[in-house]
C-alpha positions in Angstrom: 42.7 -17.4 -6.9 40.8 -19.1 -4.2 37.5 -20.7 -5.2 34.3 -22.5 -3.4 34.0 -25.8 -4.6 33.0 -29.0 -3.0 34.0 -32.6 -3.4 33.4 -36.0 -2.7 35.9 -38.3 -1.8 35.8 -42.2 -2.3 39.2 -44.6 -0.8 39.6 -47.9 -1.9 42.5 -50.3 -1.3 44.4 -51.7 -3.7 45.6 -55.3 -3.2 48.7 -57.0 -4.9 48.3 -60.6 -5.9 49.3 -61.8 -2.1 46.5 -60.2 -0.9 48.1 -57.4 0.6 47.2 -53.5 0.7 49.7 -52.4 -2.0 47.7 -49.0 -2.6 44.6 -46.6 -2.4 42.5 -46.3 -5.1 40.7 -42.3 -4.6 37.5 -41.1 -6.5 36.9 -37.9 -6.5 33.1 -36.2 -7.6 33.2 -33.3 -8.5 29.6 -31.8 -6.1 30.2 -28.1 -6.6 27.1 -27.3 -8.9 25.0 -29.7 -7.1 25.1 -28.5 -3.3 25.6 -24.3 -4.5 22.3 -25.2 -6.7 20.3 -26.7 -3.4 21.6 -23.9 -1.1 20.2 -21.3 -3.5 16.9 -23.1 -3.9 16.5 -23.7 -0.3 17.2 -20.0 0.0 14.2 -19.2 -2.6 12.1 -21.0 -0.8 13.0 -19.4 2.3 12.4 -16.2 1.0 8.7 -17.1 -0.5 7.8 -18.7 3.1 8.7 -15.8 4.6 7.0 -13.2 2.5 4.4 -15.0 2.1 1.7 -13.3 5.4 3.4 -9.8 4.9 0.3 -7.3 4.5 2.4 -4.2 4.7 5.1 -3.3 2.5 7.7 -2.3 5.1 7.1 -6.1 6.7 7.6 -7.5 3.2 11.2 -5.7 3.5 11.7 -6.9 6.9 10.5 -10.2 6.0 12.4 -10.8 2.5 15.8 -9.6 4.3 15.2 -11.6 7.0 15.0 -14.5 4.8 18.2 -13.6 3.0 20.0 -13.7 5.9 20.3 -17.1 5.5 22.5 -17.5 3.3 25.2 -15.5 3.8 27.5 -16.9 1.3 25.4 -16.1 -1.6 24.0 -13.0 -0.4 27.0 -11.5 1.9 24.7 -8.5 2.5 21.6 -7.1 0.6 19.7 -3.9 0.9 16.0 -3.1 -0.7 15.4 0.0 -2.1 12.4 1.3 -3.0 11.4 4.6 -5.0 9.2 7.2 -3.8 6.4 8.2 -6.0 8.1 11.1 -7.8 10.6 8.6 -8.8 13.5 10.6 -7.9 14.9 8.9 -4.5 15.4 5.8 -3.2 14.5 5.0 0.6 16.3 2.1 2.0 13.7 -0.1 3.6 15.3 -3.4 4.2 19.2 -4.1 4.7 20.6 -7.9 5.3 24.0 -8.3 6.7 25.1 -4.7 6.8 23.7 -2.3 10.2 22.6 1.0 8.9 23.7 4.0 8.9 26.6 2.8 7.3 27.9 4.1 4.0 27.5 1.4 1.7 23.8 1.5 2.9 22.8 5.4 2.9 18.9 5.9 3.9 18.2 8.3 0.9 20.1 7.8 -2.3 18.8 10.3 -5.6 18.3 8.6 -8.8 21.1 10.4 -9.9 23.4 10.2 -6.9 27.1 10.7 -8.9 28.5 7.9 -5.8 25.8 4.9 -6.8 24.9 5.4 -10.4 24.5 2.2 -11.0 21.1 2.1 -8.8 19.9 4.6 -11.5 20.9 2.4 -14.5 19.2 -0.3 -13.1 16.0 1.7 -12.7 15.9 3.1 -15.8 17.1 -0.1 -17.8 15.6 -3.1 -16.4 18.7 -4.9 -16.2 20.9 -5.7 -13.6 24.1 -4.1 -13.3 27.6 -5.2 -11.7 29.8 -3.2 -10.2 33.2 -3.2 -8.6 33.0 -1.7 -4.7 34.8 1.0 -3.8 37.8 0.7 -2.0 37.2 3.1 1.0 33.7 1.4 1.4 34.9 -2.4 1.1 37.0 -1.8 3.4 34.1 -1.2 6.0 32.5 -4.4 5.4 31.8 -7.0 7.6 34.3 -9.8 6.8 32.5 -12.9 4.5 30.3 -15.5 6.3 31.4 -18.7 7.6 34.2 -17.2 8.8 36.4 -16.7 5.5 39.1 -14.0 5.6 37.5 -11.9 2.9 35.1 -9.3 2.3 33.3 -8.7 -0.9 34.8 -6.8 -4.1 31.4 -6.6 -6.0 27.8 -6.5 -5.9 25.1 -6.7 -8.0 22.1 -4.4 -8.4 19.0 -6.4 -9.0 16.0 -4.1 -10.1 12.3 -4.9 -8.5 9.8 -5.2 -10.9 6.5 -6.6 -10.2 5.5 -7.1 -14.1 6.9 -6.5 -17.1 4.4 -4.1 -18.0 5.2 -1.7 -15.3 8.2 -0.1 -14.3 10.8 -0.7 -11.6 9.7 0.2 -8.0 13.3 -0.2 -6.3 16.4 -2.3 -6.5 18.1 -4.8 -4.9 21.6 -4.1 -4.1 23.2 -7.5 -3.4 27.2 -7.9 -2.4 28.7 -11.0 -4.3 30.4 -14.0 -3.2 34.0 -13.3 -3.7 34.8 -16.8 -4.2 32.2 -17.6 -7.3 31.7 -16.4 -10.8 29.2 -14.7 -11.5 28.1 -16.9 -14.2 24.5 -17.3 -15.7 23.7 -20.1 -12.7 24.5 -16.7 -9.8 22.7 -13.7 -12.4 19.6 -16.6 -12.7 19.5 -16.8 -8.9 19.9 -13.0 -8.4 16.7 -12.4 -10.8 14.7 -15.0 -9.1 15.8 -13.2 -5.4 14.2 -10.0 -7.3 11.5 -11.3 -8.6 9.8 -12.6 -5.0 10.3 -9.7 -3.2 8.7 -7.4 -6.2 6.1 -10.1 -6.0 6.0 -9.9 -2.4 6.3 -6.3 -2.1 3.5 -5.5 -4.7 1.0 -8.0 -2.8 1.4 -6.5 0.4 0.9 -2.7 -1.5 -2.4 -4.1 -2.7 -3.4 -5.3 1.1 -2.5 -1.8 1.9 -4.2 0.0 -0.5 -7.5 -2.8 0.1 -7.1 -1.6 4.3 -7.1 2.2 3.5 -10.0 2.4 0.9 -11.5 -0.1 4.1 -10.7 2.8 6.9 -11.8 5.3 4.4 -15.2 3.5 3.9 -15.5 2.8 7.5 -14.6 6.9 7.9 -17.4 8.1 5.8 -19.7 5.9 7.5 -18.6 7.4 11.0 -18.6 11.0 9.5 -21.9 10.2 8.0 -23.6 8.8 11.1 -22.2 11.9 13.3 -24.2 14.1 11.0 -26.8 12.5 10.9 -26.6 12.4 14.8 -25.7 16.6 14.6 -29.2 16.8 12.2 -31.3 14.9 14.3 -29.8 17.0 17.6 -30.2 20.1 15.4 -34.3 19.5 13.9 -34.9 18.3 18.2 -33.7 21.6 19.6 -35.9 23.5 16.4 -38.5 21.4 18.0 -37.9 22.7 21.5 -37.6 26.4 20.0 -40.6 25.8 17.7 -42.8 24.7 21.0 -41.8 27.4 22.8 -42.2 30.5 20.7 -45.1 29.2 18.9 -43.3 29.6 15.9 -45.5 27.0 13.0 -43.3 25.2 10.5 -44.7 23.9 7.3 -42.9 21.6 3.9 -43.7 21.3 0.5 -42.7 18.1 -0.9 -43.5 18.5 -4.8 -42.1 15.6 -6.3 -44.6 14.0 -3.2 -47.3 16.2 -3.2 -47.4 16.1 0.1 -47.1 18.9 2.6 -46.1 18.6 6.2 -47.2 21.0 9.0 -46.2 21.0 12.1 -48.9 21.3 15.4 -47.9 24.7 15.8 -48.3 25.2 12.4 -52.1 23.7 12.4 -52.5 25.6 15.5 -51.9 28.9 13.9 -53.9 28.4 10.6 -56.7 26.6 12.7 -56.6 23.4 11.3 -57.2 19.9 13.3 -54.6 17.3 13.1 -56.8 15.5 10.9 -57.0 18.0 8.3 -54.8 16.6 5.0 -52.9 20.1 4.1 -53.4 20.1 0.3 -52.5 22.8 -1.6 -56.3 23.4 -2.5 -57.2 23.9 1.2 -54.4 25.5 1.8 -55.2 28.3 -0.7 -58.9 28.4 1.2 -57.3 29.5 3.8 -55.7 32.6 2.4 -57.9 35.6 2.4 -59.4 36.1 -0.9 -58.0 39.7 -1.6 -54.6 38.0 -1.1 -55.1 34.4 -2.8 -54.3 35.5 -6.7 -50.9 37.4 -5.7 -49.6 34.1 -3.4 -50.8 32.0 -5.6 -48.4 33.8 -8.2 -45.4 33.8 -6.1 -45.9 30.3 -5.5 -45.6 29.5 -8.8 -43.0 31.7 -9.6 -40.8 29.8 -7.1 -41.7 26.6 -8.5 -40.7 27.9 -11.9 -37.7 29.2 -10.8 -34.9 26.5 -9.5 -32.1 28.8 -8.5 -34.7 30.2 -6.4 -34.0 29.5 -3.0 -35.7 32.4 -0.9 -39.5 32.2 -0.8 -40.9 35.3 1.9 -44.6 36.3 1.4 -47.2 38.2 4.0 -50.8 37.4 3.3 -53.9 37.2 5.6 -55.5 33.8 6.5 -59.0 32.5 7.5 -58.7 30.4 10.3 -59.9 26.6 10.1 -62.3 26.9 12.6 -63.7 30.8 12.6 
């Protein structure tokens, strides 16, 4: 079976005792291991300077496939999957090397989709899983980078966990290089792809989550302010209404002691603006065949906390008869 492996070549000639070229000495170095090894790394470190500014988690998708792309022999083509929070489907938000629609990269797949079961195994295990492609759907794939006559017969499903602590959010569903074993070196590389873009993906869901509770602050304080404005609008026309019916307004601040009337208010009971409206002058001012029964119901209201109607009709003595 074909392979990808790389070489390095070394001639030499060979002289016989006249000094003449009798033959070619060749030394070959094996570089295989070597140059696969730097193209992954370069690849990881691709992906991490990519990811790196994303602050939402659909550009941390864009921006780890993007980074993929790269390296097409490793990574013929790579979808991102990520679960929605019932944890029952998986919503393709990132695809390298493959245009969706296409059907090895459907935009909904169920957890337990009987055509991909292995993105469900890899959820609920932790592990990745390797799988042969189908037939009918290889056969729909983009031919191998670089120009090789081939397309890829299996792929690997990575999941996306951000800890170990917490579950899986998605997978990675990555085709494999046709011409490689998948030995430990390719399933160490695969883990590492994983673990950025969990990494990436869960740092940008924390910059979300940090810019909503921000627009949700910033909200309140709007929503806040425009009722404060609706209040202040609403106590100004009461002041218009107040003014112009002669209607007197009065507040008892108990916790204060203090109690607010307004100039109608002093107006009708006779009182200057200079008088301090205690409650002992404002009981003075209640006619004394009146002033025991008020001075009842007042203190049954204050008594009473789920009290929160106070009417009364009394006679008053004027300030200033």
């Amino acid at each position: 079976l074909p392979e990808e492996t790389y070489h390095a070549f070394s001639y030499s000639a060979v002289f016989d005792d006249a000094g003449a070229v009798a033959g070619l000495f060749c030394v070959v170095v094996e570089e295989t291991e070597r140059l696969i090894d730097a193209r992954r790394l370069n690849t990881l470190r691709e992906l991490s300077a990519r990811t790196v500014g994303a602050r939402s988690v659909a550009d941390a998708c864009a921006r780890a496939t993007e980074g993929l792309s790269a390296n097409r022999k490793d990574v013929p083509y790579a979808l991102i999957y990520l679960v929605d929070s019932d944890r029952r489907v998986l919503h393709l938000c990132g695809a390298s090397g493959l245009e969706p629609p296409h059907p090895s990269a459907p935009s909904d797949v169920p957890l337990d989709h009987p055509e991909f079961p292995e993105l469900g195994q890899a959820m609920a295990t932790g592990e990745t899983i390797v799988c042969q492609i189908a037939p009918a759907r290889r056969d729909q794939l983009p031919l191998h980078a670089d120009g090789w006559d081939s397309r890829p017969e299996r792929s690997a499903i990575v999941p996306l966990a951000p800890s170990a602590e917490g579950g899986a959010i998605g997978v990675l569903a990555v085709a494999l290089n046709p011409y490689r074993p998948f030995d430990e070196n390719y399933q160490s590389f695969l883990k590492l792809l994983g673990g950025q873009i969990a990494a990436a993906i869960a740092n940008a869901q924390g910059h979300e989550d940090e810019r909503g509770r921000a627009d949700a602050m910033a909200e309140l304080s709007r929503l806040r302010e425009r009722a404060a404005e609706q209040v202040r609008d609403s106590e100004e026309r009461l002041r218009h209404a107040v003014r112009a019916t002669g209607i007197g307004i009065w507040d008892v601040h108990p916790q204060e002691g203090r109690r607010d009337w307004s100039p109608e208010f002093l107006s009708i009971m006779g009182a200057s603006g200079e008088v301090r409206p205690d409650s002992d002058y404002f009981a003075s001012l209640i006619h004394p065949d009146d002033r025991e029964a008020i001075n009842a119901l007042y203190a049954q209201a204050y008594a009473d906390p789920d009290r929160n109607r106070y009417a009364a009709e009394f006679r008053i003595l004027r300030g200033d008869d």
